[in-house]
KOLPARO-299478 format. One record per residue (C-alpha): residue in three letters; z, x, y; chain. Coordinates in pm, 1 decimal. Example, Ala and Ser with C-alpha at 12.3 -4.5 7.8 and 13.67 -1.06 7.14 Angstrom:
KOLPARO-299478
R/ALA/780.0/1230.0/-450.0/A
R/SER/714.0/1367.0/-106.0/A
This chain:
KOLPARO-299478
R/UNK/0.0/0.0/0.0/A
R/UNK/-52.7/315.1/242.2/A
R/UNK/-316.3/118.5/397.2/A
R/UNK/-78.4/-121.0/568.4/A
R/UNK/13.6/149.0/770.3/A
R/UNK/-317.7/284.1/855.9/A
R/UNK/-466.4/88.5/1180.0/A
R/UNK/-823.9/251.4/1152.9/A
R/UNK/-840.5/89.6/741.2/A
R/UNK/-680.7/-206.8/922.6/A
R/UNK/-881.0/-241.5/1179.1/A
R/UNK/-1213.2/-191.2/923.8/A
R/UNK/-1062.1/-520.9/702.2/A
R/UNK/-1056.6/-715.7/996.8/A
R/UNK/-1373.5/-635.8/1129.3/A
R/UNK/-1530.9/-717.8/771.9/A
R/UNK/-1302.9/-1027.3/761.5/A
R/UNK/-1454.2/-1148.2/1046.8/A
R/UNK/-1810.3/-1048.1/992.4/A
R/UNK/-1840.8/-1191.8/651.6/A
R/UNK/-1681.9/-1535.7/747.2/A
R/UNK/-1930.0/-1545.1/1069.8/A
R/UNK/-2225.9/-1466.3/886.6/A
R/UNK/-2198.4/-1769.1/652.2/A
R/UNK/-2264.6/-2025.6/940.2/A
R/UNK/-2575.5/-1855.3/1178.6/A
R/UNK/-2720.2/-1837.4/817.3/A
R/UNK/-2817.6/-2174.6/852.7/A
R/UNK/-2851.9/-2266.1/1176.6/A
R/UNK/-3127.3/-1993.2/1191.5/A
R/UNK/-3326.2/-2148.4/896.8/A
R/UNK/-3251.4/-2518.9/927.9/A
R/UNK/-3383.4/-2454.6/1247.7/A
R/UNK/-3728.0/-2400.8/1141.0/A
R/UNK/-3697.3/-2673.3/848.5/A
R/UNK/-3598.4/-2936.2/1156.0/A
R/UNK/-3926.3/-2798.9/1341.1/A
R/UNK/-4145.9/-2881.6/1061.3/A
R/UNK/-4035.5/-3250.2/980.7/A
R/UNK/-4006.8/-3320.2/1351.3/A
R/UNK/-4332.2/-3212.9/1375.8/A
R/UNK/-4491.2/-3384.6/1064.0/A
R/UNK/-4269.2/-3735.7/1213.5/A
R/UNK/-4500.6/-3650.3/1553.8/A
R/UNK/-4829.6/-3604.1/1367.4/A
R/UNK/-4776.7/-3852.7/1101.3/A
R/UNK/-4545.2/-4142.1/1228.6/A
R/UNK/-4391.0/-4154.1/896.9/A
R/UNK/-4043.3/-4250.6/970.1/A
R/UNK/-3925.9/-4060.8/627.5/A
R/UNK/-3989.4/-3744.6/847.5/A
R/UNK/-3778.3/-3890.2/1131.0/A
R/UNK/-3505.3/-4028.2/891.7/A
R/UNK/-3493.8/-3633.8/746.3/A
R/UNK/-3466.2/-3472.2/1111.2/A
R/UNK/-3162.1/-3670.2/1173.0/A
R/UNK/-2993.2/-3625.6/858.5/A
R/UNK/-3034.9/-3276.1/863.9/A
R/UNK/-2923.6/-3213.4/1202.8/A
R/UNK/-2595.9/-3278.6/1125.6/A
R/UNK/-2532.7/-2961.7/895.9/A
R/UNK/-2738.0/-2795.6/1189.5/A
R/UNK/-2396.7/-2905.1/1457.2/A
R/UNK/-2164.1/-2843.6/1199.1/A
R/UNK/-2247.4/-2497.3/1150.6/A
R/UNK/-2351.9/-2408.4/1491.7/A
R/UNK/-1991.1/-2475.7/1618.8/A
R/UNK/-1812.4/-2261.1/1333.2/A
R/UNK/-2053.6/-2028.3/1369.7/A
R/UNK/-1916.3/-2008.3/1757.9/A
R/UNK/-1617.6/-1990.4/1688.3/A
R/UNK/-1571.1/-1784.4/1489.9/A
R/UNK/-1894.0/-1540.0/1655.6/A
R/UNK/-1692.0/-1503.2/1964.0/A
R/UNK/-1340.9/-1318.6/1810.0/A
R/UNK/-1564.2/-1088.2/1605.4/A
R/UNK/-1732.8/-961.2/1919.2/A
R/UNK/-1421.7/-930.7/2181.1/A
R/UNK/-1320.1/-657.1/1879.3/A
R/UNK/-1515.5/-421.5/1999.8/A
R/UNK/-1269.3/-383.1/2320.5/A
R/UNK/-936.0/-461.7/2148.1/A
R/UNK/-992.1/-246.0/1766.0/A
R/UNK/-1305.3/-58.0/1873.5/A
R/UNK/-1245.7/83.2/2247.3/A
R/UNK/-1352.0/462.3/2195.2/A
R/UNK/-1673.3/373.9/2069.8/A
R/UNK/-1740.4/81.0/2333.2/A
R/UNK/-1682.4/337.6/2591.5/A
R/UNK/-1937.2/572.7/2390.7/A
R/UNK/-2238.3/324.4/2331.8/A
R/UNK/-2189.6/88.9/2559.5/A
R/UNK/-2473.5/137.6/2820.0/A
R/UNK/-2705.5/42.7/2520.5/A
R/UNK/-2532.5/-172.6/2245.0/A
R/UNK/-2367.9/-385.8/2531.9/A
R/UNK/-2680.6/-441.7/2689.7/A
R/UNK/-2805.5/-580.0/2337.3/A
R/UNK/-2495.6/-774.7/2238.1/A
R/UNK/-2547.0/-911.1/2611.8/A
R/UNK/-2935.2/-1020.8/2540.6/A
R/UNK/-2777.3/-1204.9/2253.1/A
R/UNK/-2602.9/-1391.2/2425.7/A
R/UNK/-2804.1/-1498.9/2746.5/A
R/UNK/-3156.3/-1502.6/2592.9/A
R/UNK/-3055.2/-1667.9/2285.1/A
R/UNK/-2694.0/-1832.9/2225.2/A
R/UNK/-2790.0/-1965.9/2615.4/A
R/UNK/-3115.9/-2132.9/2510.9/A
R/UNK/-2991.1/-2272.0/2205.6/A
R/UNK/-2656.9/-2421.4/2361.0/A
R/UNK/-2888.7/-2543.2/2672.2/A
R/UNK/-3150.9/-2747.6/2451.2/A
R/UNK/-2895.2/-2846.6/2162.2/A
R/UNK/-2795.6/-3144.7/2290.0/A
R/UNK/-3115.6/-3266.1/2381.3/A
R/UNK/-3231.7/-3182.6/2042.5/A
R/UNK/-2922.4/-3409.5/1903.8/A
R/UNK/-2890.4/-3688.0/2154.8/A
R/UNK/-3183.9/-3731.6/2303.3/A
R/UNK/-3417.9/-3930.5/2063.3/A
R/UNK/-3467.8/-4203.9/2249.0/A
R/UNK/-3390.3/-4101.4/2607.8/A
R/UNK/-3685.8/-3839.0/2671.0/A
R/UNK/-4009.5/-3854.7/2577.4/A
R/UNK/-4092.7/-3721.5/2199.2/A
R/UNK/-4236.8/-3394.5/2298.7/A
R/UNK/-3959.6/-3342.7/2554.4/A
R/UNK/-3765.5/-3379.1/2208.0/A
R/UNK/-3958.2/-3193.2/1997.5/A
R/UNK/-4012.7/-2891.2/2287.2/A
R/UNK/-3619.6/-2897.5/2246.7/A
R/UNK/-3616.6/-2857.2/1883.7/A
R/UNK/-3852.4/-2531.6/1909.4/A
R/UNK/-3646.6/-2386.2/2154.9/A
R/UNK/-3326.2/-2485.8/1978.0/A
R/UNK/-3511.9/-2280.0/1683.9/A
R/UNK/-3571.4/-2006.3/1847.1/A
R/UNK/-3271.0/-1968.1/2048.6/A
R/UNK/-3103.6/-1972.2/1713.6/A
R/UNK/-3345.4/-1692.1/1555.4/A
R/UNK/-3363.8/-1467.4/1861.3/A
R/UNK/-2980.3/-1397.5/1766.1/A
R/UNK/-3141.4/-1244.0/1452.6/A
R/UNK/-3357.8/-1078.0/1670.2/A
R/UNK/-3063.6/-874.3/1883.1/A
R/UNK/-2786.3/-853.0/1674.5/A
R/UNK/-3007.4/-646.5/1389.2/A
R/UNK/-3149.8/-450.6/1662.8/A
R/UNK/-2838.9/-362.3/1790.1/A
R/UNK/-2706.0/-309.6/1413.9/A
R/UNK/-3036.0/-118.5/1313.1/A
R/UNK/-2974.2/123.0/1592.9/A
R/UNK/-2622.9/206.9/1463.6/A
R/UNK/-2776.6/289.4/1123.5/A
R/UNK/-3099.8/467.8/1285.4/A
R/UNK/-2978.7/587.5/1656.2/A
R/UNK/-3257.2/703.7/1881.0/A
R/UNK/-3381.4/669.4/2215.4/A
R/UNK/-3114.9/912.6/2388.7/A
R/UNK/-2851.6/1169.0/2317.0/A
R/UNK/-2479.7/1229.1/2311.3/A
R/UNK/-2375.8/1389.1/2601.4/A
R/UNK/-2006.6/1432.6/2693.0/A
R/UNK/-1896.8/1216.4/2438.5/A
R/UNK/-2130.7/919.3/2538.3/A
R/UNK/-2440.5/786.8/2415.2/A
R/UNK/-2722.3/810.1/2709.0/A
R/UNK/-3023.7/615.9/2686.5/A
R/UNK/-3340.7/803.9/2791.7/A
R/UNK/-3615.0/565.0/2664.2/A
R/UNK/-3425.0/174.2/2603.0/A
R/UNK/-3802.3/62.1/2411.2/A
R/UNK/-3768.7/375.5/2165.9/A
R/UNK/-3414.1/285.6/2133.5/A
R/UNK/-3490.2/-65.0/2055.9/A
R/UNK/-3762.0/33.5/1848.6/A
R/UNK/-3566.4/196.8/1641.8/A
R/UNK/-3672.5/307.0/1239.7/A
R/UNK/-3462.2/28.1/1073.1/A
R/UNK/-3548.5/-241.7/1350.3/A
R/UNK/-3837.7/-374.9/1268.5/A
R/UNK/-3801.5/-430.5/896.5/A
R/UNK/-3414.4/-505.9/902.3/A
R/UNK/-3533.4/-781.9/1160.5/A
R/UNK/-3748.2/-918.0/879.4/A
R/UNK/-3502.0/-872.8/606.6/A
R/UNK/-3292.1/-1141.4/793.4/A
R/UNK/-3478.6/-1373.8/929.9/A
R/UNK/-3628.4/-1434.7/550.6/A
R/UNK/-3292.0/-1424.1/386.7/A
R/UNK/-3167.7/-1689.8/631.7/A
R/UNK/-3451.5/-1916.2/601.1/A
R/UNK/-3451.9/-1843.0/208.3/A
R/UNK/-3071.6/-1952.0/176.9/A
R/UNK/-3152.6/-2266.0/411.3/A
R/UNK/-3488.5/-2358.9/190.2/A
R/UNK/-3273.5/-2297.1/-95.2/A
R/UNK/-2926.9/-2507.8/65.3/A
R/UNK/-3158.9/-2802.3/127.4/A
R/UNK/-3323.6/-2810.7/-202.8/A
R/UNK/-2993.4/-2773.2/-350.0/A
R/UNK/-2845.9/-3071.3/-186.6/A
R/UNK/-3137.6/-3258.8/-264.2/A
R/UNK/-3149.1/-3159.3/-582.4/A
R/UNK/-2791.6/-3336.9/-599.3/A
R/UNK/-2917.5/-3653.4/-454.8/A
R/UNK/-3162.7/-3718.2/-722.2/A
R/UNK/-2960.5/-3626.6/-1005.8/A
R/UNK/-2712.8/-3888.3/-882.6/A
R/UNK/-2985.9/-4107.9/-825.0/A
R/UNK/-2911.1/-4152.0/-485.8/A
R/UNK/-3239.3/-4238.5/-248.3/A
R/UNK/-3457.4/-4045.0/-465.4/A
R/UNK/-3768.2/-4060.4/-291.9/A
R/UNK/-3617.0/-3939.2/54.3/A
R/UNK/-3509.5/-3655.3/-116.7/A
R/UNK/-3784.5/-3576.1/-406.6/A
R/UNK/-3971.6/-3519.4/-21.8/A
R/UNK/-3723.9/-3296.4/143.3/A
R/UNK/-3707.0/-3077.7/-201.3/A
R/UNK/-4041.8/-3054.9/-176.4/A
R/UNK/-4109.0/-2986.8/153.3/A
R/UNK/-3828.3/-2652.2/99.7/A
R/UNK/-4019.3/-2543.8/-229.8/A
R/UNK/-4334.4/-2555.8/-23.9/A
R/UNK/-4228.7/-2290.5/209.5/A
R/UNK/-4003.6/-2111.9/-34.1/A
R/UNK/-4327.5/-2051.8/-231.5/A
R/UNK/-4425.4/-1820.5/59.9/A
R/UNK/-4108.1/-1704.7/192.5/A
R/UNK/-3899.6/-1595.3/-152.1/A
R/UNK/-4191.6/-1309.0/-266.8/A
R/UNK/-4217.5/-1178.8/77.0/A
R/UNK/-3811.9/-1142.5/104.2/A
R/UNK/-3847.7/-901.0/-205.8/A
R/UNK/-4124.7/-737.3/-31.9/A
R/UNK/-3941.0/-694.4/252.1/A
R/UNK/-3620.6/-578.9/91.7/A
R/UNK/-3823.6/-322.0/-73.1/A
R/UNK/-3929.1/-168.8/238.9/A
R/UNK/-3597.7/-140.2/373.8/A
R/UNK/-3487.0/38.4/99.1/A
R/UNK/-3791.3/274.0/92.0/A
R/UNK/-3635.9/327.3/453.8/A
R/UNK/-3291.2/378.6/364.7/A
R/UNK/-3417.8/639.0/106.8/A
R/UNK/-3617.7/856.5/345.1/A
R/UNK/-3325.9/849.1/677.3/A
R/UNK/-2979.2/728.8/520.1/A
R/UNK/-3004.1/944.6/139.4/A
R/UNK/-2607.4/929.2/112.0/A
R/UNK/-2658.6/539.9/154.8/A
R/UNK/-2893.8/529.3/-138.3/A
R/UNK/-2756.9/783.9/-325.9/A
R/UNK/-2450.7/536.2/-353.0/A
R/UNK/-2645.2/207.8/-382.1/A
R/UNK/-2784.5/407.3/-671.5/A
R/UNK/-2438.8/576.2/-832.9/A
R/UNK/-2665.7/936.1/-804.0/A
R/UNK/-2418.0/1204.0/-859.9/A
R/UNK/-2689.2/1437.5/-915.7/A
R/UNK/-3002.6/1542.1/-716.8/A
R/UNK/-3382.5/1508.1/-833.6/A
R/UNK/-3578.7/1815.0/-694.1/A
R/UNK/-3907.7/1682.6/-548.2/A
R/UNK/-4226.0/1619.9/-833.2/A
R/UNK/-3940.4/1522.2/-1073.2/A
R/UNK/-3918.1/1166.5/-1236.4/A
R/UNK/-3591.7/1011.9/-1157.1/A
R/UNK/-3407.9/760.5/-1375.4/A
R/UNK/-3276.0/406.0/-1241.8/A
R/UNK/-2909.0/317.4/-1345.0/A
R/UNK/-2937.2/-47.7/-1397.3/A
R/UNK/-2497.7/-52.9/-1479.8/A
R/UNK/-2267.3/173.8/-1446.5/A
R/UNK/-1903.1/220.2/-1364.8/A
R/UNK/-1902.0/477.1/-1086.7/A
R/UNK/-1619.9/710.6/-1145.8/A
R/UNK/-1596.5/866.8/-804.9/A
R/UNK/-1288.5/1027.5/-861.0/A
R/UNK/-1483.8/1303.4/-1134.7/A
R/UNK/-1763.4/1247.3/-971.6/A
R/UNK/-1984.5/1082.9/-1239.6/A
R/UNK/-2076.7/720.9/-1404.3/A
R/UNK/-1831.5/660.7/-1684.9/A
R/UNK/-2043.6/435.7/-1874.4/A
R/UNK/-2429.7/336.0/-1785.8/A
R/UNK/-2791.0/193.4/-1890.4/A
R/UNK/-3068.2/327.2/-1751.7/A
R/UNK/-3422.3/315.5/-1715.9/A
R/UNK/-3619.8/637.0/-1781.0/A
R/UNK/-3829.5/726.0/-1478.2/A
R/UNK/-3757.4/377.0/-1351.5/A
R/UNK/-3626.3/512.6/-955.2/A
R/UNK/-3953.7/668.6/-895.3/A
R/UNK/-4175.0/361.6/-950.1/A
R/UNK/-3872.5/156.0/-773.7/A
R/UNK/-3904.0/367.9/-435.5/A
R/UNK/-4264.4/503.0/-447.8/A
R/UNK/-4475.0/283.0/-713.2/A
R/UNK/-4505.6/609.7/-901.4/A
R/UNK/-4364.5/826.8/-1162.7/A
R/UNK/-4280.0/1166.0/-978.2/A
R/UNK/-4042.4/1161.6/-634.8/A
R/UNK/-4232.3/1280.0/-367.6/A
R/UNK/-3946.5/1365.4/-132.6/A
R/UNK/-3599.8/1535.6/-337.9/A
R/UNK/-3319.4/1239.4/-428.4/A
R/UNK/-2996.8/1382.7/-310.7/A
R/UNK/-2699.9/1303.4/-502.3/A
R/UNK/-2398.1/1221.7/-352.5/A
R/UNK/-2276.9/1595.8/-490.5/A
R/UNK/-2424.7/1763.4/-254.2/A
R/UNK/-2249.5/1615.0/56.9/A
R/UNK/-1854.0/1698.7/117.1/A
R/UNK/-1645.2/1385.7/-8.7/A
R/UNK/-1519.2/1337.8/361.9/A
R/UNK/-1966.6/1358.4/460.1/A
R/UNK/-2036.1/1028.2/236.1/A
R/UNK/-1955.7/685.4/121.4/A
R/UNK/-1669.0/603.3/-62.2/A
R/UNK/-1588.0/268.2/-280.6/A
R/UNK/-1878.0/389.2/-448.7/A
R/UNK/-1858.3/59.3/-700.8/A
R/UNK/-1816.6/-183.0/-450.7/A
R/UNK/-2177.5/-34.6/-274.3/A
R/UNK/-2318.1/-45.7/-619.3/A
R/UNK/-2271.0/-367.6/-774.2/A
R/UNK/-2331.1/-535.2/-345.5/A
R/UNK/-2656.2/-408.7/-391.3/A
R/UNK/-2719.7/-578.9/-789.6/A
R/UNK/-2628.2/-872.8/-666.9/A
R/UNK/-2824.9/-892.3/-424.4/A
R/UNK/-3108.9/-785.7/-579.3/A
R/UNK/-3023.6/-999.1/-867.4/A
R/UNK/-2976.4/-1318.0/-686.2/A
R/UNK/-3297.0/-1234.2/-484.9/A
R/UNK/-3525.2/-1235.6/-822.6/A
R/UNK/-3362.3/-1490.4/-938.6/A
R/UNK/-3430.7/-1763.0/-610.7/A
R/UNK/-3796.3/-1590.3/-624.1/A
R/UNK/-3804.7/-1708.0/-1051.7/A
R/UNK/-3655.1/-2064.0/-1004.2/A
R/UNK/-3919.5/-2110.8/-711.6/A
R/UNK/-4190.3/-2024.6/-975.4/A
R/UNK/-4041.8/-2244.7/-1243.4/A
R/UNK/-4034.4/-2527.9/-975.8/A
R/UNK/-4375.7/-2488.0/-878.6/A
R/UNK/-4508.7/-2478.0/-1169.8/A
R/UNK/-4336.9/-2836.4/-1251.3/A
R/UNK/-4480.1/-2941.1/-943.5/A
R/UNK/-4824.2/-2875.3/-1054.4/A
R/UNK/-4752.6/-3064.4/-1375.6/A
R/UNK/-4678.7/-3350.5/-1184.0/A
R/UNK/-4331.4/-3347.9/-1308.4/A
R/UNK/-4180.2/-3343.7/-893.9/A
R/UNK/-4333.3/-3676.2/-838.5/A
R/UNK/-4111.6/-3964.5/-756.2/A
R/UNK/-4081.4/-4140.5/-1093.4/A
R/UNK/-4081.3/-3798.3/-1262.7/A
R/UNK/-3795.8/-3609.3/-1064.2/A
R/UNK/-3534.5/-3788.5/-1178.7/A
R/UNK/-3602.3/-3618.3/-1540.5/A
R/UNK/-3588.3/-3316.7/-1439.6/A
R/UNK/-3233.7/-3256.4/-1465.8/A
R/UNK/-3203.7/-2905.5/-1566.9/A
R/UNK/-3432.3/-2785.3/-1253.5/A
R/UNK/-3256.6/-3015.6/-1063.9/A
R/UNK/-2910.4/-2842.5/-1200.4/A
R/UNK/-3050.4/-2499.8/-1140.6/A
R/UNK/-3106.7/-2577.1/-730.6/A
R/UNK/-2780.2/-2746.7/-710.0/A
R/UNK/-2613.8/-2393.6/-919.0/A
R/UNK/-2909.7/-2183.2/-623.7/A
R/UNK/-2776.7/-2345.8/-315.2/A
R/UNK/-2488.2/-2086.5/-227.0/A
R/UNK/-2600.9/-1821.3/-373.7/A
R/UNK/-2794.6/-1641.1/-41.6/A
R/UNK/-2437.0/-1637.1/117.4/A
R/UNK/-2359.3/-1448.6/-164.6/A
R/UNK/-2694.4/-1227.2/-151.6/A
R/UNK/-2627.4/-1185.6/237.8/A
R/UNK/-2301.0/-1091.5/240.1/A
R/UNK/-2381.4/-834.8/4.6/A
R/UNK/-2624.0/-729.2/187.5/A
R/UNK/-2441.8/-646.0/479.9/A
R/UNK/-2165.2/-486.4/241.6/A
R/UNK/-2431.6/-237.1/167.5/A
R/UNK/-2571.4/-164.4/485.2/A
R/UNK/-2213.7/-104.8/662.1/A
R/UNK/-1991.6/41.2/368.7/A
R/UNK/-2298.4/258.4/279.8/A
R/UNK/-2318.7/412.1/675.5/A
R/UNK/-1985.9/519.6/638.7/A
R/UNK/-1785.8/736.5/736.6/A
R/UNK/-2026.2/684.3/1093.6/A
R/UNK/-2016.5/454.5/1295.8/A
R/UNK/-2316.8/529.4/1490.8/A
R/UNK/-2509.3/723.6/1237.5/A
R/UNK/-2514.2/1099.6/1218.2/A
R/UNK/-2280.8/1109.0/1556.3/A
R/UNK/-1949.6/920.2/1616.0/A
R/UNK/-1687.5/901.5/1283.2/A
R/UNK/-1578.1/542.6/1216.4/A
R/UNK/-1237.2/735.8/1283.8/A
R/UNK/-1267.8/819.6/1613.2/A
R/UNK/-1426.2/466.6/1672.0/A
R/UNK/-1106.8/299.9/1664.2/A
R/UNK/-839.5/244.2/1894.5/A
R/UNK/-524.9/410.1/1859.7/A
R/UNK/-307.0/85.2/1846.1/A
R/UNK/16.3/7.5/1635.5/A
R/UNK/-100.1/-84.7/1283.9/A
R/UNK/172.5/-366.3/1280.3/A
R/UNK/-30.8/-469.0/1539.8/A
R/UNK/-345.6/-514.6/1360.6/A
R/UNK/-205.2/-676.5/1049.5/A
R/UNK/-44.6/-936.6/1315.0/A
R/UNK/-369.6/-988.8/1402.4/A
R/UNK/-538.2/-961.5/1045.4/A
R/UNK/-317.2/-1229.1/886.5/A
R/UNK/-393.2/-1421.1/1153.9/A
R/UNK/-768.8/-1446.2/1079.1/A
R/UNK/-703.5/-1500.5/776.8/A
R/UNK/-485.3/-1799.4/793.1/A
R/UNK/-739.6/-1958.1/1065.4/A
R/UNK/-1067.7/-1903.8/864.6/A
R/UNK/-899.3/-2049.7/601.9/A
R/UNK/-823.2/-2357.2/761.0/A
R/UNK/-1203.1/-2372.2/889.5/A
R/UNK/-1372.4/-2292.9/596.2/A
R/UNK/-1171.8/-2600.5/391.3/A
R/UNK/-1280.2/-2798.5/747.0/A
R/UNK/-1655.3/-2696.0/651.5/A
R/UNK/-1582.3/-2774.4/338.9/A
R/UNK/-1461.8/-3115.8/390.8/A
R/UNK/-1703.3/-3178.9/673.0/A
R/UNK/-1968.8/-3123.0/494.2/A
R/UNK/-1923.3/-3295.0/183.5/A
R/UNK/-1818.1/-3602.7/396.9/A
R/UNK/-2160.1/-3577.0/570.5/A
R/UNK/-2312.2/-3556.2/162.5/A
R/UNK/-2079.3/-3869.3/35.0/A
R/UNK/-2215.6/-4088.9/348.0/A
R/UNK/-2589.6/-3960.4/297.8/A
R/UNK/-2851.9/-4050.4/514.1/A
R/UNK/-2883.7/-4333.7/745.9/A
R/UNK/-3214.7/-4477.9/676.0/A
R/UNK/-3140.3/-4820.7/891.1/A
R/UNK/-3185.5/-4615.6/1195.5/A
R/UNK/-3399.1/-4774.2/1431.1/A
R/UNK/-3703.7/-4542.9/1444.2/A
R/UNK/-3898.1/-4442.3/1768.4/A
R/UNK/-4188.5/-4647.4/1910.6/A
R/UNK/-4160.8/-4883.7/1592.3/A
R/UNK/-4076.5/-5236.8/1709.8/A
R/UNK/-3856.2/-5405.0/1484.3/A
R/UNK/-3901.6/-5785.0/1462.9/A
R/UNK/-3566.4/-6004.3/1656.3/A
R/UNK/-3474.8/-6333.9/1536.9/A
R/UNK/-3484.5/-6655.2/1757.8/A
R/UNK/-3126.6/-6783.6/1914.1/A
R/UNK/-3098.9/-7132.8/1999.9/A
R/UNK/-2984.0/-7217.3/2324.9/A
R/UNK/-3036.5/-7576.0/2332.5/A
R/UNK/-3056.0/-7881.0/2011.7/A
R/UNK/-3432.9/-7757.4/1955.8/A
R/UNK/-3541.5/-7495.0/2164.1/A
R/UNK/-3531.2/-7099.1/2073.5/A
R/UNK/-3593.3/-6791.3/2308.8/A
R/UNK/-3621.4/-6474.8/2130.5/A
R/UNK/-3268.2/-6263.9/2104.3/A
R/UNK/-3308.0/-5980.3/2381.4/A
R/UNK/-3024.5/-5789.4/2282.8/A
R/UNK/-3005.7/-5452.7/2168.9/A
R/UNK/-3048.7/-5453.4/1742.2/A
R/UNK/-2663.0/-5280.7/1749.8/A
R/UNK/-2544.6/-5588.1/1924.9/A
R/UNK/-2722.8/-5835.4/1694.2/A
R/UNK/-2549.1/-5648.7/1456.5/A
């Protein structure tokens, strides 16, 4: 229990506490975002009020999420000045100048048009509405946009120099631009909309195996299958990339990913451990299975390394990762849980081709069905090891290559930060049951689908004022109600 004492370790579990918890809500407001584009837009081409029925419905996990994710966004962040001072003061002309784009180009827009998007339906005109919706979208995705630019340039610093302690910026584009920017950018904004494609299919999926408005939802499964078809190979693509990256400027990163004690000169085949348990301690893999050759083809499509695979050997213990295991497995899983979304969207296809998705087929499907409802968390699990990788695998840096994660911290009491720890961990518990129970509520209830729909005029019955004569009833429908 040395660690309770130790307010740099502290100050890293409540930072990861924090993160972790946040991530699971922007997840889907980033991707439902784009889903609530589409069937707004198909309601606007095609009048069909099933599209209108399904922006509505959704919406409401949209809200839900956006104000968790808020909360709980805005406690990580103001860390950086109470547990993280020395390296605020060190990177601050640059990373809070990104952290601040965040948050007026993109939490501003989506706040400003959210409430249009939710409330205003029938009190602005439908493209008003719909403009709202995009920018609502893309308020929620430009997030994506800054925060893994600002995290990419932590992994991949450039742009400037440290001089005097302090990170100046000589060229903010290059900076910006950084190596892991552009596809770390990607990696995200796929996983989110993957786990939102696969979050909406999964509650559908639950719908029709409870036979519960089947039809609404056999169309809102299909409409997430349809652009998972797309989106779930290119997420693999794109992971690959990113670790092609990590392999050629972080190797202590992927020489941990990869439990590589040992190095593999350059022109040499290198094997892939598919399990092990990383020993770090003797510095070696206890037990493992691996696949002959199988690293080479995994990083380069080809037998024979064309660059040398450091193992983590060759670095100091205090120069590299530790929790070896923890970076290992993070990385399985999400690699694992990645193939597997990419496999049930195959399966599902091919059913669809079958004809076995229609309406009066759907229903039979119950082990697809099953599989989507087992899917549905599982890219909160794939993201959050994700991130587990890329920030446990930059350690000991902070900013890559320059400023420890130990002289990041502030020197403050570590009674201090467990106050503070145990705190966050007693609220987030009490919002994540909240989400919890929120959101299932919102599932129990269902949709709403006697909303009165948009330029559709629904017949009013006669009232009789006097023995004989009717006038039509001009009330509102919720008053004839």
């Amino acid at each position: 229990m040395e660690f309770l004492s130790d307010s740099v370790v502290l100050s890293r579990m409540q930072f990861a506490l924090t993160a972790l918890f946040h991530m699971l809500w922007p997840v889907l407001t980033t991707g439902m975002g784009i889903y609530l584009v589409i069937v707004e837009g198909l309601w606007l081409k095609t009048r069909n009020p099933d599209y209108y029925l399904h922006a509505r419905f959704w919406s409401k996990f949209y809200v839900l999420n956006f104000g968790i994710g808020v909360a709980t966004g805005i406690p990580m962040e103001f860390q950086f000045g109470t547990n993280w001072g020395p390296l605020s003061e060190a990177i601050g002309n640059f990373f809070g100048s990104v952290i601040g784009f965040e948050a007026s180009w993109a939490f501003m827009l989506e706040a400003a048009f959210l409430g249009t998007m939710l409330f205003g339906w029938e009190r602005v005109n439908p493209a008003i509405h719909y403009l709202s919706t995009i920018f609502v979208a893309v308020g929620a995705n430009l997030s994506t946009l800054w925060i893994l630019t600002a995290n990419s340039w932590l992994q991949t610093p450039a742009g400037g120099e440290m001089v005097a302690g302090k990170f100046v910026v000589s060229d903010y584009f290059q900076a910006i631009l950084n190596p892991f920017m552009v596809n770390s950018v990607l990696h995200m904004f796929f996983a989110t909309l993957e786990t939102s494609l696969f979050v909406i299919g999964g509650i559908s999926a639950w719908y029709i195996l409870q036979q519960r408005h089947q039809a609404f939802f056999a169309r809102s499964f299909k409409i997430a299958l349809a652009v998972a078809i797309a989106v779930a190979p290119l997420q693999i693509y794109i992971g690959h990339l990113s670790g092609e990256q990590v392999y050629h400027y972080q190797p202590t990163k992927l020489a941990a990913m990869e439990a590589q004690w040992e190095s593999s000169p350059a022109g040499q085949p290198a094997d892939w451990s598919l399990l092990a348990i990383p020993n770090e301690k003797d510095q070696k893999n206890d037990w493992e299975i691996t696949i002959p050759n199988g690293l080479g083809y995994i990083l380069e499509f080809r037998k024979n390394l064309s660059e040398p695979l450091r193992g983590l050997k060759e670095w100091k213990p205090e120069d590299r990762p530790h929790m070896v295991g923890l970076i290992y497995y993070s990385f399985r899983t999400m690699i694992a849980i990645g193939f597997f979304l990419a496999g049930l969207m195959l399966v599902s296809t091919l059913q669809w081709l079958v004809g076995n998705l229609s309406v009066e087929n759907i229903t039979q499907q119950r082990w697809l069905m099953g599989a989507w409802v087992f899917a549905a968390p599982l890219g909160y699990i794939a993201i959050d090891s994700g991130w587990i990788v890329r920030c446990v695998g930059r350690q000991p840096w902070t900013l890559y290559g320059e400023i420890r994660t130990v002289d990041a911290a502030s020197r403050i009491p570590a009674s201090n930060v467990l106050v503070s720890l145990t705190g966050f961990v007693i609220v987030y518990t009490v919002l994540f049951i909240a989400a919890l129970y929120f959101g299932s509520r919102i599932i129990r209830r269902g949709p709403n689908l006697e909303l009165p729909i948009p330029g559709i005029e629904i017949s009013k019955p006669a009232v009789e004022t006097t023995p004989g004569e009717f006038i039509p009833d001009e009330r509102p429908v919720e008053a004839q109600q």
